[in-house]
N, C-alpha and C positions, 0 to 999 in steps of 0.2 A: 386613486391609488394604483403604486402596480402590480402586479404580479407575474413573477418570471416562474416557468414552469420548467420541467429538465426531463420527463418522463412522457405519460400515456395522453397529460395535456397537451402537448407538442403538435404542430401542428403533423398533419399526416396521422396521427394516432389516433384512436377508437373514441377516447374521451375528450378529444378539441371541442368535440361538437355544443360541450359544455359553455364554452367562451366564444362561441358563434356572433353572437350583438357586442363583443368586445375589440376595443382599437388594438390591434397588432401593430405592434410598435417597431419591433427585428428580432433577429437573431443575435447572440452574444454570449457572453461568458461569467461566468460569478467573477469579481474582481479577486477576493480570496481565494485560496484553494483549498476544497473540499474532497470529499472522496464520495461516488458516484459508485454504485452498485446494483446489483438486481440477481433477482431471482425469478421469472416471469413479470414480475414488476420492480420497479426501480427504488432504489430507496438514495439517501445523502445523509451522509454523518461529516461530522467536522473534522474527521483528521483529514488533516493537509494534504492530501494528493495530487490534483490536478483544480485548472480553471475549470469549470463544469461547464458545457455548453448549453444553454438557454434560450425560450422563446420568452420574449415580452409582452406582456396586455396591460392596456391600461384597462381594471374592470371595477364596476361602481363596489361601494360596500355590503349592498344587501345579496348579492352573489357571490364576493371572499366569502361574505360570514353563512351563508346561507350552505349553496348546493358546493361549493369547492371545499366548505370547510367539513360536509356530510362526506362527502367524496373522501377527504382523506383524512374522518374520523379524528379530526384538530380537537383537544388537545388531546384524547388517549392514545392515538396509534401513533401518527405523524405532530409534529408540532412547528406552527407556523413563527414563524420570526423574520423579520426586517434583515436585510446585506443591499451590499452595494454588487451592482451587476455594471456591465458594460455594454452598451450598444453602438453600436459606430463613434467608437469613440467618445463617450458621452454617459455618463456615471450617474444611475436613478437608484434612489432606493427604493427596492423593492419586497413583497413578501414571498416566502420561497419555504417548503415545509420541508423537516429534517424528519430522519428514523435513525437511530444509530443501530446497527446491526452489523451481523458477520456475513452478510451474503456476500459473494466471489466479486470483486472490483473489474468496471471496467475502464479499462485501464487509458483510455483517451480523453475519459470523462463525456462520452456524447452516447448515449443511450441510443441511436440510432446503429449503432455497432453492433448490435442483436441482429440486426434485419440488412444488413449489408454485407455478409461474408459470403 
């Protein structure tokens, strides 16, 4: 199964180290558009705003449901669900966890825009 991450799982970020024994697949974008936000940590709701940029892994099941799904409190805080992501080109479904909230949009959709200005 895969799972595209958009936040602190990313690679370079504090919690990759989570998906260390997982196949990285690329870099890419939600095929729909999402809205990408944060407040120290990131959150994604479904209004339509941007292609969200994305890292891919492919990670077995007892790890989504396990330490990813503890990690982001699935189902009461975040909630994970299936979308179509893009990778070079090439359209996997993926699980990807949403929060709907009001924290401030960033506005490129790539979470990486905290730490580049």
């Amino acid at each position: 199964m895969y799972l595209a991450v958009y936040g602190t799982l990313r690679k370079g970020f504090h919690n990759n180290s989570l998906l260390k024994d997982s196949e990285y697949i690329g870099n890419g974008k939600t095929v729909n558009k999402y809205c990408l936000r944060a407040s120290g940590i990131p959150y994604l709701s479904k209004e339509p705003k941007h292609n969200v940029v994305i890292d891919l892994y492919k990670v077995d099941k007892d790890l989504l449901e396990g330490r990813i799904d503890s990690l982001e409190g699935h189902p009461r805080w975040y909630k994970r669900e299936l979308i179509d992501v893009s990778v070079d080109n090439e359209i996997y479904k993926a699980w990807i966890y949403f929060n709907e909230t009001d924290k401030p949009v960033i506005e490129s959709g790539n979470y990486e825009e905290l730490f580049n200005k």
